[in-house]
C-alpha positions in Angstrom: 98.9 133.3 68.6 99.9 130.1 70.8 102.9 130.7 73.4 104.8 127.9 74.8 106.6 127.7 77.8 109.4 125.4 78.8 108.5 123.9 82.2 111.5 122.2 83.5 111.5 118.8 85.3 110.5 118.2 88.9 114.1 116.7 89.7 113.2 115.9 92.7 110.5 114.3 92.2 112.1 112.1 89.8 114.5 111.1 92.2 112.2 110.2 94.7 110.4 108.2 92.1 113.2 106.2 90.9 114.5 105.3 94.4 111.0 104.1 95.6 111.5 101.7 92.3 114.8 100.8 93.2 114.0 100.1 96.3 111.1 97.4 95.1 113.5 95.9 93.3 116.6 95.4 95.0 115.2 94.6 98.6 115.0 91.0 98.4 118.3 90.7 97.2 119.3 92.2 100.0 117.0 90.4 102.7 117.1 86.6 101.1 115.3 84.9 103.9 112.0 83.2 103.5 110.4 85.4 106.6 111.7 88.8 105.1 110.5 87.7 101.3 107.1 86.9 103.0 107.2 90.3 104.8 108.4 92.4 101.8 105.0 91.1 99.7 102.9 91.8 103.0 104.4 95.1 103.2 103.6 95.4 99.2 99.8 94.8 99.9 99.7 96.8 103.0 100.9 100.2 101.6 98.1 99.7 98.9 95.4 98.6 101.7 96.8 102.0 103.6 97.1 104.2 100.5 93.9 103.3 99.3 92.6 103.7 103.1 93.9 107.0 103.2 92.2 108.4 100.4 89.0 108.4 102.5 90.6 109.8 105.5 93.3 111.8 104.6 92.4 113.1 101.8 88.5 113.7 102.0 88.0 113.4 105.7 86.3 110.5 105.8 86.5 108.4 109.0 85.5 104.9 107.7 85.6 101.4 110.2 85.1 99.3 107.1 87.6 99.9 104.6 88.5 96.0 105.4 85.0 95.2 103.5 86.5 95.8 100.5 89.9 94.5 100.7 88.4 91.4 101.8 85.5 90.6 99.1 88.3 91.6 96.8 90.2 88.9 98.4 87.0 86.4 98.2 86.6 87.3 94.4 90.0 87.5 93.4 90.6 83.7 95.1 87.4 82.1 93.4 88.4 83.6 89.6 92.0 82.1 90.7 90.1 78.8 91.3 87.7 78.8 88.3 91.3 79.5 86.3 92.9 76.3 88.1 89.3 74.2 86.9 90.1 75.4 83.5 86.7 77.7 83.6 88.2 80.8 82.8 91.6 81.9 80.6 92.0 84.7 82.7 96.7 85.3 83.4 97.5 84.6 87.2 98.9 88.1 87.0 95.7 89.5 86.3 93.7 87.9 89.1 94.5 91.3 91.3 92.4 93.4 89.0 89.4 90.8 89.7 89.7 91.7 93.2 89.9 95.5 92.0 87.0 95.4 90.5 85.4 93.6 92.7 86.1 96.3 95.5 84.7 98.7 92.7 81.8 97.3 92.3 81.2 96.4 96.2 81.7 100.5 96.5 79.2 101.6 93.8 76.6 99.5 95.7 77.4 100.5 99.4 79.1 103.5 99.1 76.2 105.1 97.4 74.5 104.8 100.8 77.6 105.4 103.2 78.6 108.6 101.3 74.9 110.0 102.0 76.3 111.4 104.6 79.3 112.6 106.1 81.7 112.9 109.3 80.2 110.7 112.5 77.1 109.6 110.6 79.4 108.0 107.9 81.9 106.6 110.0 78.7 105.1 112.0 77.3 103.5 109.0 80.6 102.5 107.3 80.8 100.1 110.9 77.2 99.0 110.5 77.9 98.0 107.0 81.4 96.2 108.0 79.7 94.2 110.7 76.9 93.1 108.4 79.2 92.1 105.5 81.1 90.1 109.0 78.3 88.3 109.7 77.0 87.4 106.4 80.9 85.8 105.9 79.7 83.5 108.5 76.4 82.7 107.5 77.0 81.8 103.7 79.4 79.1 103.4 79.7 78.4 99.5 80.6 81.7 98.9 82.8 82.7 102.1 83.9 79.0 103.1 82.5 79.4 106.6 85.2 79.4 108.9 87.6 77.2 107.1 87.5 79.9 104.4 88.9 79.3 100.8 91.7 78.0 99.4 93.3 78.2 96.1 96.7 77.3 94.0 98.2 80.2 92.5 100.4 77.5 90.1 97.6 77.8 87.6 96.8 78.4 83.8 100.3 78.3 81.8 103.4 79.7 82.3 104.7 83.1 80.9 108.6 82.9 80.2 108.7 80.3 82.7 107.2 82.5 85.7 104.6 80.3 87.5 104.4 82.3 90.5 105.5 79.3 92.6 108.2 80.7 94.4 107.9 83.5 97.0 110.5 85.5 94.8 108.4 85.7 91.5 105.0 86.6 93.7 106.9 89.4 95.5 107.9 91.0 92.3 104.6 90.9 91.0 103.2 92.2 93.9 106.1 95.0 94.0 105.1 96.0 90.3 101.5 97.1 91.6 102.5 98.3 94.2 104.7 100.3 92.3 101.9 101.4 89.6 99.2 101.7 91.9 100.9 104.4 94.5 101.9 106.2 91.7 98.0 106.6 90.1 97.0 107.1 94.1 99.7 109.8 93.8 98.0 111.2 90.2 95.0 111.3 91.8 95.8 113.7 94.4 96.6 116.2 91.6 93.7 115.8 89.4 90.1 118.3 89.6 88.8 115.5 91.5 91.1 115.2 94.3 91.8 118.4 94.8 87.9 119.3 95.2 87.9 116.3 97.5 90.1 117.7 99.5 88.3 121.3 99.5 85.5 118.8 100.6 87.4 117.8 103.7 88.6 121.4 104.9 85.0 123.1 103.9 82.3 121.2 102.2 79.6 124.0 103.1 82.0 126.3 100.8 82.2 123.8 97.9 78.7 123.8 97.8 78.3 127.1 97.7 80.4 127.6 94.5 78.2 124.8 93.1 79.7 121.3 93.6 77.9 118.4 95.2 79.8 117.2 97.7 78.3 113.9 98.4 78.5 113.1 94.4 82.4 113.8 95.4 83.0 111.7 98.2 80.8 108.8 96.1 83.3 109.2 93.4 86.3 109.2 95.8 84.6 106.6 97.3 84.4 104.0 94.4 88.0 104.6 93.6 89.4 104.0 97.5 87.3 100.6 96.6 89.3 99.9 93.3 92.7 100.1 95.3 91.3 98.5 98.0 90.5 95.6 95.7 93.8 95.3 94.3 94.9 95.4 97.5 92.9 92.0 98.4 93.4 90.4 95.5 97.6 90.5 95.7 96.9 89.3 99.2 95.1 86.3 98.1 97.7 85.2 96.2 99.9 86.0 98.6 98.5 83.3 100.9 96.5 81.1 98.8 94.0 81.5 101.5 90.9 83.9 102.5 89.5 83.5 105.6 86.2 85.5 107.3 89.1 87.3 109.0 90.0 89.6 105.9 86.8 91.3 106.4 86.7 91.7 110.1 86.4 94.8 112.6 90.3 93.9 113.6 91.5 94.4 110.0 89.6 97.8 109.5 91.0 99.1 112.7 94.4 98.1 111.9 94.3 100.1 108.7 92.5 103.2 110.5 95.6 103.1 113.6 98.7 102.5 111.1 97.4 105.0 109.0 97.1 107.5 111.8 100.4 106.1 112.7 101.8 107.3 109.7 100.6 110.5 109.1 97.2 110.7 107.5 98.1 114.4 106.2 100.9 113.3 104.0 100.9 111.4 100.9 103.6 109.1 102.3 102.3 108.3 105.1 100.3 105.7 105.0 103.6 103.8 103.2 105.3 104.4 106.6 102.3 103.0 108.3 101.9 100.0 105.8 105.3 98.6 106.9 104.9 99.1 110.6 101.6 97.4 109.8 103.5 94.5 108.6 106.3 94.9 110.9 103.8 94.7 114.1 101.7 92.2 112.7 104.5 89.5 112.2 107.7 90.7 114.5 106.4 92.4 117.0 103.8 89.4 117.6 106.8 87.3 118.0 108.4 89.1 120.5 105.7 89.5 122.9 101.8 88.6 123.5 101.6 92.3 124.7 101.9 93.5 121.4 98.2 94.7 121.4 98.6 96.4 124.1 102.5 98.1 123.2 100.5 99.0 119.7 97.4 100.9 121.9 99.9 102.9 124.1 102.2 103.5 121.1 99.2 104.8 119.6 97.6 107.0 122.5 101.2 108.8 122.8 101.3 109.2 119.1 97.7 111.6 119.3 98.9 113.2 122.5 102.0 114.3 121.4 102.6 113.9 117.1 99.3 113.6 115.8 100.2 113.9 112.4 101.8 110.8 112.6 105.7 109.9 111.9 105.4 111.8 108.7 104.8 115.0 110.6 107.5 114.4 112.4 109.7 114.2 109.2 108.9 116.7 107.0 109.2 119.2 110.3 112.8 118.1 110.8 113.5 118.6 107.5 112.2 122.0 107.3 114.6 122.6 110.6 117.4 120.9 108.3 117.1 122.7 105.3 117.5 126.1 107.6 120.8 124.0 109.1 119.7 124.1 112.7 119.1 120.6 113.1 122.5 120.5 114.9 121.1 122.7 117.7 118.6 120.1 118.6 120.3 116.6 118.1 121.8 116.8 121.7 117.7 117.3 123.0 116.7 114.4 120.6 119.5 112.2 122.2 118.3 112.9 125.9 114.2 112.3 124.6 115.3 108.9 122.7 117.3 107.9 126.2 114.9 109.0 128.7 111.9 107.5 126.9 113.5 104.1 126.5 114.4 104.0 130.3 110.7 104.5 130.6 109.8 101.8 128.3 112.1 99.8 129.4 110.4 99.9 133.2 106.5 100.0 131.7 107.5 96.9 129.8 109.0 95.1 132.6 105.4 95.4 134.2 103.9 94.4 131.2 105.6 91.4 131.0 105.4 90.3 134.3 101.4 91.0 134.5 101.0 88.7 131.1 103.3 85.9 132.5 101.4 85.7 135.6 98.3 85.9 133.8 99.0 83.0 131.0 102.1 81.4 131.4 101.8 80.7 135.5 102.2 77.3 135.1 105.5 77.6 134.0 106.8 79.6 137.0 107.3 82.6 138.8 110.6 83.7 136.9 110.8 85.1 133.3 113.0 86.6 130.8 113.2 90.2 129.7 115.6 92.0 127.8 118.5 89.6 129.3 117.0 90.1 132.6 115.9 87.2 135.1 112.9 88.7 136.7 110.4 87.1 139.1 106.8 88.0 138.4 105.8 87.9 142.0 108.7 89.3 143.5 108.9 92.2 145.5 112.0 93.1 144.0 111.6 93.1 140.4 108.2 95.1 140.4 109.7 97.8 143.2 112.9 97.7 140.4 110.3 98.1 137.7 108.5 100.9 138.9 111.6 102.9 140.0 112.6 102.8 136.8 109.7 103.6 134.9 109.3 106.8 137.0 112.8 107.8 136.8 112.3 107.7 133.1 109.1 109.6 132.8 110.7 112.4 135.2 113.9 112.6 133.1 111.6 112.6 130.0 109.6 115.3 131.2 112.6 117.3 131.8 114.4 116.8 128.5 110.8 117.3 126.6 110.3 120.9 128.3 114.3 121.8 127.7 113.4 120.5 124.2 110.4 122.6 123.8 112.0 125.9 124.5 115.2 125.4 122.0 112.5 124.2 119.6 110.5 127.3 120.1 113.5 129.2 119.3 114.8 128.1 116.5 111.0 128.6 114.9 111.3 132.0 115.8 115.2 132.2 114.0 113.5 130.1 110.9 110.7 132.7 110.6 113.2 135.7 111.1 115.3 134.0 108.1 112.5 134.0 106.0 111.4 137.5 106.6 114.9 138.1 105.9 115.4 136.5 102.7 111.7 137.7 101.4 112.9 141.2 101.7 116.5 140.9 100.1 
């Protein structure tokens, strides 16, 4: 006879869900410039790109420098159906055009991920590079298709309006881009609990096990594989008509490494992640670049600290401080957080004073010794200004050091007061 069992709702998870869809839709009305509306889409299309990106790396251990190959031919196909719509070739709804780009990507990973997924950890990471830097060069070389270096542009005003929506103004593209982003990291998120990802990610930890209970582990990472390109495509397509514009760019080495490092970033081992890492994407790619010409090099040190000292990324970093939070000693630590925050930013505050003098006298010489930083008049070739610099960039890495080893030890204890908590509640 046939039992049933209530199962109650995962509250929280509803919660979480709702404000993430809240969030979509209330943040442009909240930041109403043209430069945030532009950056809230971008940040849209980048949590896909990272999401999708992560799917290979996080979840099946898959180091690839070429997930840009399919974002970008999604971006290529996605702007030529938009194109053939605006010649009156094809019927196909402006609002559709992303899911050309999907499965585009789709396709594009059934026919060189077959190969790729042959094999797995450096091997596949050396032929997912191989692959991106042929797919680079052939942008170059085939014009009609890839525009050469002008690229190709497109209208996204096409076919007929829907209930007035022509996806002329920024505001109508960003919701549409905001509803799949919305869909899409919740089917990335479905994925994670289906047969399929969870054997993926038994084929990350231990593939020479999953074999041995009688899975094939490259038919896995194929699978996983094709799907990554799906996102990835959507991913491409929103960003075409985003910018009305694909360039050779979209399926450059730069573009694959900036999803690898703001995935990292993020934290690769958490589903969430790589949404963190999509926005500083954005956020770096269009503020930070503003700010300084540096903003390579900020990004590569940001990084190198980032493996050194947290390298499961800024998610890592949150879901431990929760755990010390829900225990209730995250009070015992703010103080130690306080002095790390201070000490590094008197250390980043001298390293970028260097920084900025060794660019200016480097590309902007001809516009004189002196430059601004932070408020400060400093002179790129005085003795003064670099002795300053250096004085305080060591006092800050000194003080650091001090307040990270002080920090280490109350941390150390209150892990052992969690654990004794545990053992404590476990046998009450």
């Amino acid at each position: 006879m046939a039992t049933y069992k209530f199962k109650p709702y995962n509250v929280g998870r509803w919660i979480i869900w709702s404000l993430f869809a809240l969030v979509l839709i209330f943040a442009p009305l909240l930041f109403t410039s043209n430069l945030s509306g532009t950056m809230l889409a971008q940040m849209g299309i980048a949590i896909i790109a990272c999401l999708s990106y992560n799917m290979l790396l996080g979840q099946g251990g898959m180091l690839s420098f070429g997930h840009a190959v399919y974002t970008g031919l999604g971006s290529f196909m996605a702007i030529h159906a938009l194109n053939a719509v605006t010649a009156g070739q094809s019927n196909i709804p402006v609002s559709l055009i992303p899911l050309v780009g999907g499965v585009a990507g789709m396709g594009f990973a059934v026919l060189l991920g077959f190969v790729t997924t042959k094999k797995s950890g450096t091997p596949f990471a050396m032929i997912t590079l191989g692959v991106a830097e042929l797919v680079f060069a052939m942008s170059l070389m085939f014009s009609e298709f890839f525009g050469g270096e002008a690229g190709i542009s497109g209208n996204r005003v096409a076919g007929s309006s829907v209930w007035g929506i022509t996806f002329g103004p920024q505001i109508q593209i960003y919701y549409l881009i905001a509803i799949y982003t919305f869909i899409c990291v919740a089917l990335m998120y479905a994925f994670t609990q289906t047969p399929l990802g969870r054997i993926l990610n038994a084929v990350r930890d231990n593939p020479e096990r999953v074999e041995f209970i009688g899975y094939n582990t490259q038919k896995v990472r194929y699978l996983a594989f094709i799907i990554a390109g799906f996102f990835a495509g959507i991913s491409g397509g929103l960003g075409a008509l985003n910018f009305e514009i694909v360039t050779a760019e979209v399926v450059g080495a730069g573009r694959s490494g900036g999803y690898l490092l703001f995935t990292f970033l993020g934290g690769a081992t958490f589903f969430f992640g790589p949404i963190i890492g999509g926005i500083l994407m954005v956020l770096a790619f269009v503020l930070l670049s503003e700010f300084t010409k540096a903003w390579l090099l900020y990004l590569g040190l940001l990084f190198l600290f980032m493996v050194m000292y947290a390298p499961g990324g800024i998610a890592s970093l949150i879901m431990m401080n929760l755990r010390v939070a829900a225990f209730g000693k995250l009070k015992q630590i703010w103080v130690s957080y306080l002095g790390l925050m201070t000490t590094a930013l008197v250390a980043l505050i001298g390293a970028g004073a260097m920084i900025e003098m060794v660019y200016h006298l480097q590309l902007n010489s001809a516009l004189g010794d002196t430059l601004k930083f932070m408020g400060v008049t400093l002179n790129a070739k005085g003795v003064d200004s670099w002795v300053g610099s250096v004085f305080i960039l060591l006092t800050g890495l000194g003080l650091f050091e001090v307040a990270r080893r002080h920090f280490l030890i109350e941390w150390g204890d209150i892990q052992v007061e969690i654990e004794k908590e545990i053992k404590r509640r476990e046998t009450a």
